[in-house]
DOLOLUM-271431 format. One record per residue: y, z negated, x negated of N, C-alpha, C in turn; residue number from 1; residue in three letters. Coordinates in Angstrom, 3 decimals, decimal comma, always signed. Atoms other than C-alpha are relative to their C-alpha. Example, Ala and Ser with C-alpha at 12.3 -4.5 7.8 and 13.67 -1.06 7.14 Angstrom:
       nc2       nc3       nc1      cac2      cac3      cac1       cc2       cc3       cc1  num  residu
    -1,190    +0,000    -0,890    -4,500    -7,800   -12,300    +1,200    +0,000    -0,900    1     ALA
    -1,190    +0,060    +0,820    -1,060    -7,140   -13,670    +1,090    -0,730    +0,770    2     SER
This chain:
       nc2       nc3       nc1      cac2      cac3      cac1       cc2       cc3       cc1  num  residu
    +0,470    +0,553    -1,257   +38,764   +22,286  -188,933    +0,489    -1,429    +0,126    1     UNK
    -0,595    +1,485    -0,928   +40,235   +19,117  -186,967    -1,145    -0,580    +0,997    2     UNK
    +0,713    +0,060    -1,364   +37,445   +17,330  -184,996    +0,550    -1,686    -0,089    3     UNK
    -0,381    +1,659    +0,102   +38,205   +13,508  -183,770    -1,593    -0,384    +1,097    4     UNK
    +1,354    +0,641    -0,599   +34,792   +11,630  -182,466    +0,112    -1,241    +0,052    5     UNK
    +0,017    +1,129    -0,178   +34,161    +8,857  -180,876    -1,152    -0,664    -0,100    6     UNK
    +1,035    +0,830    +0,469   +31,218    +6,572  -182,550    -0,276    -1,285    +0,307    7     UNK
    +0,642    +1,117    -0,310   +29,129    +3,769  -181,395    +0,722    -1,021    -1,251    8     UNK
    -0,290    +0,950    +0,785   +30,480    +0,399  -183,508    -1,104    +0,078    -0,716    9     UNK
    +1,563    +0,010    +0,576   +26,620    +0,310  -184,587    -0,465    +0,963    -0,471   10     UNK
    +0,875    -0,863    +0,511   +24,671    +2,192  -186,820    -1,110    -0,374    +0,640   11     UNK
    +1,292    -0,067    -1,106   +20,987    +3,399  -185,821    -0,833    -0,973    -0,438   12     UNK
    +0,305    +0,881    -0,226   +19,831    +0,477  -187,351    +0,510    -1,368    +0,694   13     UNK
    -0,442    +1,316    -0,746   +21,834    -2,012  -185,220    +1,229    -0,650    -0,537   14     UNK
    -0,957    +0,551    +1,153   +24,246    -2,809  -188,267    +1,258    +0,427    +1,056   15     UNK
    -1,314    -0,343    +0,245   +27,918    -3,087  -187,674    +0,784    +0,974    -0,873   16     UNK
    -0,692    -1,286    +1,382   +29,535    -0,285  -189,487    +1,455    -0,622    -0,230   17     UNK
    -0,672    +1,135    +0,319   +31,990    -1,766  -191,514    +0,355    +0,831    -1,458   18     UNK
    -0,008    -0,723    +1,208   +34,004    -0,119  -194,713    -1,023    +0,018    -1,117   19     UNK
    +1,616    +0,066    +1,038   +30,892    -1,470  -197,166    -1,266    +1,417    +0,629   20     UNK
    +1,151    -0,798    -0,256   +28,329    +0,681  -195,212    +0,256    +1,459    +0,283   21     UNK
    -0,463    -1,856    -0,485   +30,551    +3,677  -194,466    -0,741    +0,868    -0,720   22     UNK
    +0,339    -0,904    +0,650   +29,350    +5,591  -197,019    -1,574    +0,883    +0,383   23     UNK
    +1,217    -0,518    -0,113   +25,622    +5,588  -196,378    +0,155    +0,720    +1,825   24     UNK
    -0,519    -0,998    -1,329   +26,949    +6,977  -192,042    +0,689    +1,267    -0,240   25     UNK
    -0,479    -1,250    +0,109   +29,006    +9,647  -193,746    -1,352    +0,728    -0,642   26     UNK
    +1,285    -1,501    +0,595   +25,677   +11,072  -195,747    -0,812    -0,253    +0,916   27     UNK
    +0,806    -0,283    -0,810   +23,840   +10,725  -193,070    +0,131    +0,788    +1,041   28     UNK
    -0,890    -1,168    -0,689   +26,166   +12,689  -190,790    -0,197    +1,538    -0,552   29     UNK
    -0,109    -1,311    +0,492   +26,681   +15,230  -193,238    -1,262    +0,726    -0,942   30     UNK
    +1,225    -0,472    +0,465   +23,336   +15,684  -194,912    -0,191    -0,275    -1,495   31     UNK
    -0,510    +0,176    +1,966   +24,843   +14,560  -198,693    -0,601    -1,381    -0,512   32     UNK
    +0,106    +1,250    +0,723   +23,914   +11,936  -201,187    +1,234    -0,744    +0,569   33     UNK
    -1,069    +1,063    -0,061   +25,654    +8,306  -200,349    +1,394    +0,177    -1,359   34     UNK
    -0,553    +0,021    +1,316   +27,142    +8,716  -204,301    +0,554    +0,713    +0,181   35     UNK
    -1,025    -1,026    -0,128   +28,851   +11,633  -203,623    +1,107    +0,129    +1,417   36     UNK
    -1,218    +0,481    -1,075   +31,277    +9,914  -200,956    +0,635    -1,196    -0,719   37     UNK
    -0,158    +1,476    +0,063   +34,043    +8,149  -201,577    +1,142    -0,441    +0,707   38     UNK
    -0,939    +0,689    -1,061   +35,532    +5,638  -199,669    +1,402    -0,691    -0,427   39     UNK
    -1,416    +0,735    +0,030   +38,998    +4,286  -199,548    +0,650    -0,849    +1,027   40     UNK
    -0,931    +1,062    -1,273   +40,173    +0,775  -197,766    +1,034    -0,234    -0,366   41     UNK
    -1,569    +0,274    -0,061   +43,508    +0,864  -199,015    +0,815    +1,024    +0,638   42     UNK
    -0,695    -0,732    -0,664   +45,215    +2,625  -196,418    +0,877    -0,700    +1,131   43     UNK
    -0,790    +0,898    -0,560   +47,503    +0,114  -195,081    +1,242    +0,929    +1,332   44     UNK
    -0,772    -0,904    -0,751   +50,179    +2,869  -193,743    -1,509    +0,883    +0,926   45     UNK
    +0,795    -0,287    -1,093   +47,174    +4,085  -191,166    -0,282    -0,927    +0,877   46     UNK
    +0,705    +1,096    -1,024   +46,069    +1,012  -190,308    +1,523    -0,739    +1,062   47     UNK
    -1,235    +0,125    -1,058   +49,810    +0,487  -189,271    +0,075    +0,969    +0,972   48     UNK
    -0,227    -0,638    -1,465   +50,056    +3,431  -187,503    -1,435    +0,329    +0,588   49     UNK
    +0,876    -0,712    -0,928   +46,564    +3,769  -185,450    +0,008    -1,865    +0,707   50     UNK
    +0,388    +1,289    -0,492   +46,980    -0,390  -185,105    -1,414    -0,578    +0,134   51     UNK
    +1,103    -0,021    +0,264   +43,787    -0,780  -186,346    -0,554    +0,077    -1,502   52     UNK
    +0,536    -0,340    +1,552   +41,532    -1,166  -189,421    -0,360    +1,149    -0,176   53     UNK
    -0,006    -1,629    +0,033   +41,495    +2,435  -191,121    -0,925    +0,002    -1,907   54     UNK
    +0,481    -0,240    +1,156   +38,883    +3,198  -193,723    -0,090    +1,846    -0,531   55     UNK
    -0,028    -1,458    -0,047   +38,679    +6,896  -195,468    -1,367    +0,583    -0,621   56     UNK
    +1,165    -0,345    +1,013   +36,061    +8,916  -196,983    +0,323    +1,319    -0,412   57     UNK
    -0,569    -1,248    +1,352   +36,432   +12,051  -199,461    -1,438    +0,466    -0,272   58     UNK
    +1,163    -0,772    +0,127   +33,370   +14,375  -199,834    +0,219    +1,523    -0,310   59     UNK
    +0,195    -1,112    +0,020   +32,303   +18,107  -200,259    -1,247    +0,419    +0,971   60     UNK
    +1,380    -0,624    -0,345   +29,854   +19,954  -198,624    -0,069    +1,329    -0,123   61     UNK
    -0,356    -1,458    +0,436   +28,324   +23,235  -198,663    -0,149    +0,462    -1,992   62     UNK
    -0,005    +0,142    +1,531   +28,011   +24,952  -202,096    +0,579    +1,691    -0,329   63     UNK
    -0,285    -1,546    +0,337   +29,203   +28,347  -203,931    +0,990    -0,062    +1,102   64     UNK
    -1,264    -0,265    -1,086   +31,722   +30,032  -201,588    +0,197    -0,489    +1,474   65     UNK
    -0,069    +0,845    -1,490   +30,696   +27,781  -198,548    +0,411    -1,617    -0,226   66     UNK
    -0,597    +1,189    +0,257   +32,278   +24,817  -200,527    +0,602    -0,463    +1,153   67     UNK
    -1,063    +0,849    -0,681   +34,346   +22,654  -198,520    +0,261    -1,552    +0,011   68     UNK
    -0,386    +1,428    +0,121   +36,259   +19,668  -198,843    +0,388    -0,811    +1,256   69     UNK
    +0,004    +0,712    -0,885   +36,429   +17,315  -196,489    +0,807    -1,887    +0,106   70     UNK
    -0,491    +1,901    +0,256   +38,704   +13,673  -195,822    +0,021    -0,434    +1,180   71     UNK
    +0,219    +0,192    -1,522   +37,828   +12,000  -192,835    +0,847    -1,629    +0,166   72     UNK
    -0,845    +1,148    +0,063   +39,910    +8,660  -191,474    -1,222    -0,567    +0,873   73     UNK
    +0,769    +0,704    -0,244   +37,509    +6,121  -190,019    +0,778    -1,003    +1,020   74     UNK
    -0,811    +1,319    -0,265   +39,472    +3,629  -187,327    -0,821    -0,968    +0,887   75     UNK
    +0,406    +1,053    -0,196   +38,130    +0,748  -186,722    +0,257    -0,784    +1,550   76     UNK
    -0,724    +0,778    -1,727   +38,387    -0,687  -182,666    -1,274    -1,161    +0,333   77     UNK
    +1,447    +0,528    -0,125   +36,116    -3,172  -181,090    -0,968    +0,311    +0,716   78     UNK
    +0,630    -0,652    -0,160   +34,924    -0,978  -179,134    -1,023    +1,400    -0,515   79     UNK
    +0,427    -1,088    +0,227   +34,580    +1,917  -180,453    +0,297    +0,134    -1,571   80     UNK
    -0,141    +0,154    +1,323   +34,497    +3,505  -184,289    +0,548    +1,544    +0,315   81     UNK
    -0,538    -1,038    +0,002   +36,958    +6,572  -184,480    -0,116    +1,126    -1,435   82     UNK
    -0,644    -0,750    +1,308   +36,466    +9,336  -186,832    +0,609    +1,087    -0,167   83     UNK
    -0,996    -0,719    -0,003   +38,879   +11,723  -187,485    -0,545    +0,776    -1,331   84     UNK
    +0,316    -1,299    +1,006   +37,744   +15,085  -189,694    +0,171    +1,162    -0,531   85     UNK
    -0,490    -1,300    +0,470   +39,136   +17,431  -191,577    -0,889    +0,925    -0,798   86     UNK
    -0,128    -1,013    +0,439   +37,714   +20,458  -192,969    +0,373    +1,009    -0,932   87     UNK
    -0,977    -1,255    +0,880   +39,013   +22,953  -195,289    -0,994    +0,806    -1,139   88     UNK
    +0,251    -1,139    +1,025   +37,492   +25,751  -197,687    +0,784    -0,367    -0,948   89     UNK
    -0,927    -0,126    +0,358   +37,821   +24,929  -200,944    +1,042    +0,236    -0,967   90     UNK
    -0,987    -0,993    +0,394   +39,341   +27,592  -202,003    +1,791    +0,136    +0,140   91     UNK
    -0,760    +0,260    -0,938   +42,067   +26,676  -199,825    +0,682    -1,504    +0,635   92     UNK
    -0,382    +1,506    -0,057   +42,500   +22,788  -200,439    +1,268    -0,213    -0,103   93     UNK
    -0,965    +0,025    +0,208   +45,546   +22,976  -202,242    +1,037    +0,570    +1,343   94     UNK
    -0,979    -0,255    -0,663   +47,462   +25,270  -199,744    -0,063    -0,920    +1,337   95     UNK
    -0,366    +0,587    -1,327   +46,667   +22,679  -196,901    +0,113    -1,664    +0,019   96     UNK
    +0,139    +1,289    +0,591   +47,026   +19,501  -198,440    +1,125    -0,306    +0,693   97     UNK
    -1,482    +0,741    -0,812   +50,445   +18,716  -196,783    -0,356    +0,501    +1,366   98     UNK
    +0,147    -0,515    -1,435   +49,403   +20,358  -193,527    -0,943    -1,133    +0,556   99     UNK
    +0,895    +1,339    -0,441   +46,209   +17,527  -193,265    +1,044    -1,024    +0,136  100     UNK
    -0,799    +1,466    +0,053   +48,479   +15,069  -194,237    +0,785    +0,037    +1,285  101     UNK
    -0,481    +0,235    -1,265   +50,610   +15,852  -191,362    -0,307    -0,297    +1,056  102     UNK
    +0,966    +0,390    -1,187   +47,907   +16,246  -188,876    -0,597    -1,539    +0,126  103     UNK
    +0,644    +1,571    -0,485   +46,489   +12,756  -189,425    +1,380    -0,760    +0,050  104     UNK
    -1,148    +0,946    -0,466   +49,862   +11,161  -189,592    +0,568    +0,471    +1,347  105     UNK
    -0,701    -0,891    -1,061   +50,993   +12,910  -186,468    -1,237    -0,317    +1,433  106     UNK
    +0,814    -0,006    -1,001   +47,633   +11,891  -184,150    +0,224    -1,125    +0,803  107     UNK
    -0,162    +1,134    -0,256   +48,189    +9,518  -181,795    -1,543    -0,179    +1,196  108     UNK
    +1,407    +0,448    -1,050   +44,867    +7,484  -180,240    +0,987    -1,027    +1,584  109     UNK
    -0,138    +0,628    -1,222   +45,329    +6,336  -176,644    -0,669    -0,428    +0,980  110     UNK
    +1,245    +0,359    -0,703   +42,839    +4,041  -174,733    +0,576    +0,144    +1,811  111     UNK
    -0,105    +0,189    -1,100   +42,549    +4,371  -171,094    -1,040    -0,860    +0,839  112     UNK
């Protein structure tokens, strides 16, 4: 699965969301312990191409044969907080590991 969402700058307490706090918005999204996300701000080649600060996060959800792995891109605007979500069974990580990679290098955001 591919979903791209567009997120308030603010968490529901008022906070700025900001690579430090990502973690505790992704388990709260997805229903998981904070500890079992993890984030990545070295992604310099995103933040070039979305022109924007680009944080990541790396999770599972799901359990037994409803595993799934999940890497989501985070971009940073001043309006808005973009996240970008992949998906995958995973059973099925390996065979799509170059196929994600393409899809997020390949998205292009466009404000109107």
């Amino acid at each position: 699965a591919l979903v791209v969402e567009r997120l308030p700058v603010e968490n529901d307490d008022g906070e700025l969301v900001t690579p430090e706090n990502l973690g505790a918005l992704v388990a709260l999204f997805e229903g998981i312990d904070e500890d079992d996300v993890a984030i990545s701000t070295d992604l310099d080649n995103f933040a070039e191409l979305y022109t924007y600060p680009v944080a990541g996060a790396e999770y599972q959800t799901g359990e037994n044969e409803d595993t799934r792995d999940c890497v989501d891109l985070y971009i940073f605007t001043d309006s808005w907080l973009f996240r970008i979500h992949v998906s995958v069974a995973a059973d099925y990580t390996d065979d799509y590991k170059d196929m994600v990679g393409e899809w997020l290098t390949h998205l292009e955001l466009v404000e109107r």
